[in-house]
N, C-alpha and C positions, 0 to 999 in steps of 0.2 A: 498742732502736730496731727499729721494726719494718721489714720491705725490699716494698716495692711488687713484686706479681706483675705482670710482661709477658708471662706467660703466654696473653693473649686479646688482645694488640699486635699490631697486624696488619702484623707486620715480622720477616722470619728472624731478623735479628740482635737485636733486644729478648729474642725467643723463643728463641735460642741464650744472651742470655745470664743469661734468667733459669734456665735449668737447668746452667748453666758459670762463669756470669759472678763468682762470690765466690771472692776471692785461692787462698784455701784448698782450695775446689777444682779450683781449674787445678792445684796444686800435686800435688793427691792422682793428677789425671790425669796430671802429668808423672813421677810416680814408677809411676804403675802399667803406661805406656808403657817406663819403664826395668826394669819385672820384677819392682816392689814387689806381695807378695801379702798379707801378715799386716798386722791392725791393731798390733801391737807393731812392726814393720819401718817402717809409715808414721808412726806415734809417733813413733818413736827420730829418725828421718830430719828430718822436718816441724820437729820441736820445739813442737808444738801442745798445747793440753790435751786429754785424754779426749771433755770432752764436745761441744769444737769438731770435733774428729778423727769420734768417732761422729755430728754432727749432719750433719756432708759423705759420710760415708759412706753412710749413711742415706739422704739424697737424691739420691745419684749412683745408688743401687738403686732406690731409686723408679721415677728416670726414664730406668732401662735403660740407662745407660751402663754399670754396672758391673754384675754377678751375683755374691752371697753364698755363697760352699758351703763346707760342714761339709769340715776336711780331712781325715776319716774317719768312719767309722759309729761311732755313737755319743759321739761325742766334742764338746764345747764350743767348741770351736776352728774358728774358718773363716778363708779366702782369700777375698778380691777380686779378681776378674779383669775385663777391658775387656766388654766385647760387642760384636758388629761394631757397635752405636752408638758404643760407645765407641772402639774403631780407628778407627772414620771422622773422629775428634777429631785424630788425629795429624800430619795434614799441617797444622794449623792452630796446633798446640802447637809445633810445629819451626817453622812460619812465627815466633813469639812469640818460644822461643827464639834462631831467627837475627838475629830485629830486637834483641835480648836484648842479643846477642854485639857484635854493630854498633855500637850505640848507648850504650850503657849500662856497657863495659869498653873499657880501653886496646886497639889494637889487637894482637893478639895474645897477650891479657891474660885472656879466657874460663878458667871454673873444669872447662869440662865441653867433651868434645868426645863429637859424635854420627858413630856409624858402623855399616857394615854389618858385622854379627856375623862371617858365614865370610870376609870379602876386608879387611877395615878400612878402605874405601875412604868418604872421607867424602863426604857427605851434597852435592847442589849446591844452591845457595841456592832457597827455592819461590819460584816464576817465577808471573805471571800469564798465561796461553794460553787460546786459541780453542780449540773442541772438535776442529777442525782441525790443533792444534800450534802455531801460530801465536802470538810470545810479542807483550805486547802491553803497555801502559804505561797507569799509573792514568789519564791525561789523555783516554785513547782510548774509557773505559768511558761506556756510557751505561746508568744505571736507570731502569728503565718498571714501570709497571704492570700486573698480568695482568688478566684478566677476573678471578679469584677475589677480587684484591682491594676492598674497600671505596670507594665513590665518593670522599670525603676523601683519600683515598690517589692516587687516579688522577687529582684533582684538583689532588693537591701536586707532583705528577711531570710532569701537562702545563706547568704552570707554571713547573718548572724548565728543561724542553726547550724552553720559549718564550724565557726569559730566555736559556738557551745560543744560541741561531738569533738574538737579537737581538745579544748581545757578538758572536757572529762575524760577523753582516750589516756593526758600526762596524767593524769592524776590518778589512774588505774593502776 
């Protein structure tokens, strides 16, 4: 089966997840946030086959999330590490995780718990906030359109801002 690129989708989230969005590599990015570096360590871990394991790894280097290096001169052997694209993954991987933990196991029932390396002080749940601090709740958000975006696009967005201003005009 082939998987349609959103690569040229003129949407962040299509475009984040045609370079994230297959099981297997969220998986490889959640191990390599926990300090997995060797293709044998993500193996073992994963329970994947070779050529699934090398196809995600592959494209994770591609598209700079991850960087490949020899773990010495001369030698056949490499580590995978993040690259700040890939760190910049982590607050979104622990959002996934926490909804993970929430939803998905009994309470108190989690296989894994996340914390800070030198204090063990864990993790508080990722919040949505204003650039200001300001925590702020899904119902509050509004999506718009930029100038960069495509007419269709700014066309589906005034649309839904008309629809919201009309639900709230009835319900006044």
């Amino acid at each position: 089966m082939t998987r349609t690129s959103l690569s040229r989708y003129p949407c962040p989230v299509a475009r984040a997840v045609d370079v994230i969005g297959d099981p297997w590599s969220l998986l490889v990015l959640r191990d390599a946030i926990a300090g997995v570096r060797r293709f044998s360590d993500f193996k073992t871990r994963l329970g994947v086959s070779a050529k699934i394991l090398t196809d995600r790894l592959t494209t994770l280097v591609e598209q700079g999330v991850l960087v490949r290096q020899a773990t010495s001169p001369g030698k056949q052997r490499f580590e995978y590490e993040l690259t700040e694209k890939g760190r910049e993954l982590a607050p979104a991987l622990i959002a996934l995780m926490q909804w993970g933990e929430r939803w998905t196991f009994e309470p108190g029932r989690s296989p894994v718990r996340l914390s800070v390396r030198e204090t063990g002080e864990a993790l508080a749940p990722v919040r949505l906030e204003t650039a200001s601090g300001r925590e702020v709740e899904v119902s509050d958000l509004e999506m718009s359109a930029t100038d960069a975006a495509p007419e269709i696009t700014r066309q589906s967005y005034a649309a839904l801002k008309a629809r919201a201003n009309r639900n709230k005009d009835a319900q006044s």
